[in-house]
C-alpha positions in Angstrom: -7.5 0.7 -44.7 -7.3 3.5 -42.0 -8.2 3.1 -38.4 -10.6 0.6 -37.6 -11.3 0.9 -33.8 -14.5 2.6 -32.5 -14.6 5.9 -32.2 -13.6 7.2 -28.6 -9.9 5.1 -28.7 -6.4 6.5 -29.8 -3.0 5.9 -29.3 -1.8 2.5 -30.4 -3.2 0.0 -29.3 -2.9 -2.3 -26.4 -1.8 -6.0 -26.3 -4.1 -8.5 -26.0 -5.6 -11.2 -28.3 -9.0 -9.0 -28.7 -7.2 -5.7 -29.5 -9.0 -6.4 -32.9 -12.7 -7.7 -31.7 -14.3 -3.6 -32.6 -17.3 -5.2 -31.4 -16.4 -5.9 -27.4 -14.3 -2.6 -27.5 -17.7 -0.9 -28.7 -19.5 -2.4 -25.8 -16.8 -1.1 -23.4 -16.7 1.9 -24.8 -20.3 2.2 -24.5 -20.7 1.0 -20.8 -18.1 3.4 -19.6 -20.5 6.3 -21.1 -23.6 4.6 -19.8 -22.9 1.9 -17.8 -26.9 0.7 -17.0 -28.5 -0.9 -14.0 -26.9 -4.4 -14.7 -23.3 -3.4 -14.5 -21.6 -3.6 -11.2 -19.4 -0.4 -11.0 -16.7 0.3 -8.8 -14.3 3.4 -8.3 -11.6 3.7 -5.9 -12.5 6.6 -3.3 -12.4 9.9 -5.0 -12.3 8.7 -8.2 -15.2 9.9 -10.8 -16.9 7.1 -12.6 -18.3 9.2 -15.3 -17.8 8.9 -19.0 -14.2 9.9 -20.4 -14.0 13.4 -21.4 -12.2 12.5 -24.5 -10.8 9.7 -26.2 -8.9 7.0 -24.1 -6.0 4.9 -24.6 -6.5 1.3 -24.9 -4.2 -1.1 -22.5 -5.6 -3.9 -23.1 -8.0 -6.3 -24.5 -7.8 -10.5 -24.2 -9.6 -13.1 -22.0 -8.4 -13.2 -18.2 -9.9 -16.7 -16.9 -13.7 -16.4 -17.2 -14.3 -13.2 -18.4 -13.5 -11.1 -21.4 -11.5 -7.9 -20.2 -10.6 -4.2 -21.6 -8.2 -2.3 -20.1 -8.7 1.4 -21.3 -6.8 4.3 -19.8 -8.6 8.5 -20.2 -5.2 10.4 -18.6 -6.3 10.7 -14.9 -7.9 7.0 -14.7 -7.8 3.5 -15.1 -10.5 2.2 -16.3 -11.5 -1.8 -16.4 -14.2 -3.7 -18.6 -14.8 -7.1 -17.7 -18.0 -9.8 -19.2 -18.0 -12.8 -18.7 -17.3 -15.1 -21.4 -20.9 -16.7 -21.3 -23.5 -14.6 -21.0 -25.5 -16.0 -18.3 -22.6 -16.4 -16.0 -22.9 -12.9 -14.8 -23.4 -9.0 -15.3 -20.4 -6.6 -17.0 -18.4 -4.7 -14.2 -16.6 -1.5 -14.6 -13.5 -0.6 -12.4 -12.3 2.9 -12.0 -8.3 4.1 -9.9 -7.0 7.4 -10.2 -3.8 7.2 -12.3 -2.7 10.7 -12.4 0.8 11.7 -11.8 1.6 8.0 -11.6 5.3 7.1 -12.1 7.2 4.6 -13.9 6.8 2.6 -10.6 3.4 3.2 -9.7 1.8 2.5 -13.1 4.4 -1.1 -13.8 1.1 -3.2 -12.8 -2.5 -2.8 -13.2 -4.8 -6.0 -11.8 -6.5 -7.2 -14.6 -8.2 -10.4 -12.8 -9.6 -11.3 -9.4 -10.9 -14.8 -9.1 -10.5 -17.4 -6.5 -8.6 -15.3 -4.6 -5.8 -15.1 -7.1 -4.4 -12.0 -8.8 -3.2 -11.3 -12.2 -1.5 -8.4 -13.4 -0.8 -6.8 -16.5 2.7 -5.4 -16.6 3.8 -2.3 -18.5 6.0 -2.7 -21.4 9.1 -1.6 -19.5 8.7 -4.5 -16.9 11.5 -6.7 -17.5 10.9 -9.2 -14.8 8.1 -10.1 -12.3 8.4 -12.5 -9.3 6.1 -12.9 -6.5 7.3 -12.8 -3.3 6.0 -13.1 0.4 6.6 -10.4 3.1 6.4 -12.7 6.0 9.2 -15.0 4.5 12.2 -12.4 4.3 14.7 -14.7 3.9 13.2 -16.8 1.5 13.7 -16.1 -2.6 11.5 -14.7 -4.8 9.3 -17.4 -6.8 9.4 -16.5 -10.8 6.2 -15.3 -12.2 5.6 -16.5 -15.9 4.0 -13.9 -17.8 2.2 -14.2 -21.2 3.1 -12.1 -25.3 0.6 -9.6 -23.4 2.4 -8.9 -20.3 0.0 -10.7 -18.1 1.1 -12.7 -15.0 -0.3 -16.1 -14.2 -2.2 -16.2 -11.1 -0.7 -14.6 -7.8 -2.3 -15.6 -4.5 -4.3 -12.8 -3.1 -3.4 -11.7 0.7 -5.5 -13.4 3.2 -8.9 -11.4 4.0 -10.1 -13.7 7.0 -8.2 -13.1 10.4 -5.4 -15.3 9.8 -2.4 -13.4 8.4 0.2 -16.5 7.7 1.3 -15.1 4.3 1.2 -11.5 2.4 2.2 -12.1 -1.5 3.3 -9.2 -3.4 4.6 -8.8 -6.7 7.9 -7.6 -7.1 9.0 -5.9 -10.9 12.0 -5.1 -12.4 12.6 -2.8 -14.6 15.5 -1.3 -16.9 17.6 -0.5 -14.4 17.5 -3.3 -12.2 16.0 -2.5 -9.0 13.8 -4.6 -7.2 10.3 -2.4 -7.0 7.4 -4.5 -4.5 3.9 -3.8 -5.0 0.6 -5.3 -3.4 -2.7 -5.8 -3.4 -5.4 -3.7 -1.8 -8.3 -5.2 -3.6 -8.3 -2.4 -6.1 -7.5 -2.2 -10.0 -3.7 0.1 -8.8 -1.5 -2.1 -6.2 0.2 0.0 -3.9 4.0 0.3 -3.9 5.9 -0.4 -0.8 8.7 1.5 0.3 10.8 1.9 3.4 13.1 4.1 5.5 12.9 7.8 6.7 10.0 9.5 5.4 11.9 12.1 3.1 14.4 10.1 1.7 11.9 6.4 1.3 13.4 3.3 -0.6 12.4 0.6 -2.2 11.2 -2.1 0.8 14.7 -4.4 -0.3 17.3 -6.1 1.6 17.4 -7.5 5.6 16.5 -4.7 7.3 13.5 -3.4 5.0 12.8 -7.6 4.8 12.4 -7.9 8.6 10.2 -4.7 9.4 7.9 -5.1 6.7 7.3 -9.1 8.1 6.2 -7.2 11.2 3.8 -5.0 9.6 2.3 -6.3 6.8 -0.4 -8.5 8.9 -1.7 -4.5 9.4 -1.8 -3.9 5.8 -5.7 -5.3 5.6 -6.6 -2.1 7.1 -5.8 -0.3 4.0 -8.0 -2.0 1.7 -10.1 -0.2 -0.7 -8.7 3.3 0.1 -7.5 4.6 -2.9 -3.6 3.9 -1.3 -1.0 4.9 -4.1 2.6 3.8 -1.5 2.3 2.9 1.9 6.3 3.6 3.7 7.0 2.2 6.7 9.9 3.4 9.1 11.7 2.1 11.9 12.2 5.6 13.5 13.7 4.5 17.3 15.4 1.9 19.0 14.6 1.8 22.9 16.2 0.0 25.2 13.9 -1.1 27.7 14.3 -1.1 31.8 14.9 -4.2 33.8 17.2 -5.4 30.7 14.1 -6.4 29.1 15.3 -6.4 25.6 15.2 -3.4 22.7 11.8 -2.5 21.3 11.1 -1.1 18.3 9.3 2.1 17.3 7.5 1.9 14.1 5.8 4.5 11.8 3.5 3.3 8.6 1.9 6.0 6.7 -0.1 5.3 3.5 -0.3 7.7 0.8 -3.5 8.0 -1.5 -4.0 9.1 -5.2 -6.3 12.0 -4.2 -3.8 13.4 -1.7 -6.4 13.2 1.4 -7.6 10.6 3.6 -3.5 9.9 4.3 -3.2 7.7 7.4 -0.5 7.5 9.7 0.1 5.0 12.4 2.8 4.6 15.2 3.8 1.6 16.4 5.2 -0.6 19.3 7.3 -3.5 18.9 8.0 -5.3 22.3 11.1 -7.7 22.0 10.6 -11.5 21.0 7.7 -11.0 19.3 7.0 -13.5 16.4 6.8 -12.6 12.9 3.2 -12.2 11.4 2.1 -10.5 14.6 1.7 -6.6 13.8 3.3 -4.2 15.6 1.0 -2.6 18.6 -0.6 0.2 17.4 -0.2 3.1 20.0 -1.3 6.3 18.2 -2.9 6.8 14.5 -4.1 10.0 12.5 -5.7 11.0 9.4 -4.4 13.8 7.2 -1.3 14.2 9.7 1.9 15.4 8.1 3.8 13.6 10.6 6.0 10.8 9.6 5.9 12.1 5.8 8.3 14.3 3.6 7.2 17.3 4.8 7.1 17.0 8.2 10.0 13.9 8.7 9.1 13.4 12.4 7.1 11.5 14.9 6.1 11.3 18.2 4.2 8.6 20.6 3.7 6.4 23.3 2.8 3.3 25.3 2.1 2.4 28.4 4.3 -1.3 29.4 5.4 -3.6 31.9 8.0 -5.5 31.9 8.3 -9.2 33.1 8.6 -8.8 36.5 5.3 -6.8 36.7 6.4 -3.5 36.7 4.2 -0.6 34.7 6.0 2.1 32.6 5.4 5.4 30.3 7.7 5.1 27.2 7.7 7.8 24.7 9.8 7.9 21.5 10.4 10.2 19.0 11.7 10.2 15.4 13.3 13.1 13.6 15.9 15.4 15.3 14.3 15.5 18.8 16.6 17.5 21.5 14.7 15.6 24.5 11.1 14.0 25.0 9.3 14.6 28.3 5.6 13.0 29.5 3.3 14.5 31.8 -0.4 14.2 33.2 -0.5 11.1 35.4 3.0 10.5 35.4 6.0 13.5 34.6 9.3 12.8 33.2 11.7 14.7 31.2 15.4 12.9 29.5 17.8 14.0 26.6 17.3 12.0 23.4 14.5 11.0 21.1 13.3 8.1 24.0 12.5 8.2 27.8 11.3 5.4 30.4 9.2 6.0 33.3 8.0 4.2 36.2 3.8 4.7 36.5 1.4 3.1 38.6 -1.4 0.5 36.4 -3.7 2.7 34.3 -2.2 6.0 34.3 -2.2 8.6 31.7 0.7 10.0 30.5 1.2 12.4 27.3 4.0 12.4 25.3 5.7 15.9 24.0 8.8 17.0 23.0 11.3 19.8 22.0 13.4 19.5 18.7 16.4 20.7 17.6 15.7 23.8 17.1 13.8 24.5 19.7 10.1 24.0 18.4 7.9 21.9 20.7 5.8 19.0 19.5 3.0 16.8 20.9 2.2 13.1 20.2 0.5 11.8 16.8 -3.1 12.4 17.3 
């Protein structure tokens, strides 16, 4: 009988219950090349939404809530069709995410329907389980996620876009060898994988400590929406103990990767003792396109100005990666051994973080 998809697919095809209707892949095919004034198009940032420049892969094809949707796939991008099921419910969209150099990780979930701020995701093949979990309840178990023949999950809340942040769902995938991978949603057709730990050696965001940090910095996550973010790693990278025995803080770095490779964003963070879960760390320094707190350059340097609860102001600085000593100067000079250091400053003075690593090299403060 040969081959009787339109022209412009190969591979074998998707799953889906419409993997046969030639007539909606047609259309898709056809919007992707042209797409019209009437479709709504979409493309994560540096992603081209032009035509494919050769035949695509089709994902998948089968009817996600209201709409009739086609998952097609060109090598470098993701590519989604969606109509709705009745024609004057709405215009077609096209959805465009950069896939290339995705890993077996990074390409385990593609969203294949928004609506009602719900999620659903189809899985690849090699997804043996899927669970949704919530990164403000660490201790809590993850809630099974019934998928369908196709691979598609039933709805998965969205994350909270308003200013509340009382829950952050993310999907969490197993595959063949058992370990527990957590992506989310960033209101894009890739979710991002979450990692954890020191920048060149990250982990998969599992267990208590990995479950604690990321409950104190997921309610930043919002910030990351529609930015093309492939993995966003977060890293606990110093422990200070503060003056006055006010408690340890914690030092935080989050950096989130993209697909393009630019527009990376880095963040440090403060994390006074006693503060509640859901409440994001403080940021204290961020930077775009920094190597700092990534695998190339492992390290990280900031601070904060604090007082503690008897009213007294102070200049902390922390450092993460092999610092020999941190110093501060400007309003208020101080120099200690060690990646931390705690100074007494008046109210509203400047100080500047620096530092001299292991080897001798000086460094200044994320910027």
């Amino acid at each position: 009988m040969g081959d009787r998809r339109p022209a412009g697919l190969l591979g074998l095809a998707g799953p889906g219950a419409l993997v046969g209707d030639t007539e909606l892949l047609r259309r898709a095919l056809q919007v992707w090349a042209s797409p019209g004034e009437r479709v709504a198009v979409s493309a994560a940032p540096g992603t081209a939404s032009g035509p494919p420049s050769g035949p695509a892969r089709l994902l998948f094809a089968g009817e996600v809530g209201r709409a009739r949707v086609v998952l097609l796939h060109d090598g470098l991008r993701a590519v989604r069709y969606s109509e709705p099921l009745r024609e004057t419910s709405g215009a077609p969209a096209l959805d465009f995410a950069r896939t290339d150099a995705a890993d077996a990780v990074s390409a385990a979930a593609l969203v294949v329907g928004r609506a009602g701020g719900r999620v659903r995701y189809l899985t690849a093949p090699w997804v043996r389980e899927v669970s949704a979990g919530d990164l403000l309840a660490p201790g809590a178990p993850d809630r099974a996620l019934v998928r369908d023949a196709s691979g598609v999950t039933a709805p998965l809340r969205g994350a909270a876009r308003g200013r509340g942040c009382s829950t952050w769902p993310v999907l969490a995938v197993r595959d063949a060898e058992g370990g527990r991978r957590l992506l989310t949603d960033l209101g894009e057709l890739t979710p991002a994988r979450l990692t954890f730990g020191p920048p060149d050696a990250p982990a998969d965001a599992t267990g208590p400590e990995a479950g604690d940090l990321w409950a104190r910095t997921a309610c930043a996550l919002p910030g990351l929406r529609a930015h093309g973010v492939r993995e966003v790693n977060a890293w606990a990278y110093a422990r200070q103990r503060l003056p006055e025995a006010n408690g340890t803080a914690t030092w935080l770095c989050t950096r989130a990767e993209t697909w393009r490779g630019d527009g990376v964003r880095v963040s440090a963070r403060f994390q006074a003792p006693g503060t509640r879960t859901g409440v994001p760390a403080a940021v204290v320094a961020e930077a775009e396109d920094s190597p700092a707190c990534g695998a190339r350059t492992p390290r990280v340097l900031a601070g904060v100005m604090w007082r503690s609860r008897a009213g007294q102001w102070y200049a902390l600085a922390a450092g993460g990666g092999p610092f020999r000593s941190v110093a501060l100067s400007g309003g208020v000079r101080g120099e200690g051994p060690g990646p931390v250091l705690a100074v007494r400053a008046p109210e509203g003075v400047r100080a500047e973080p620096n530092g001299v690593l292991a080897d001798g090299t000086r460094v200044g403060a994320l910027r």
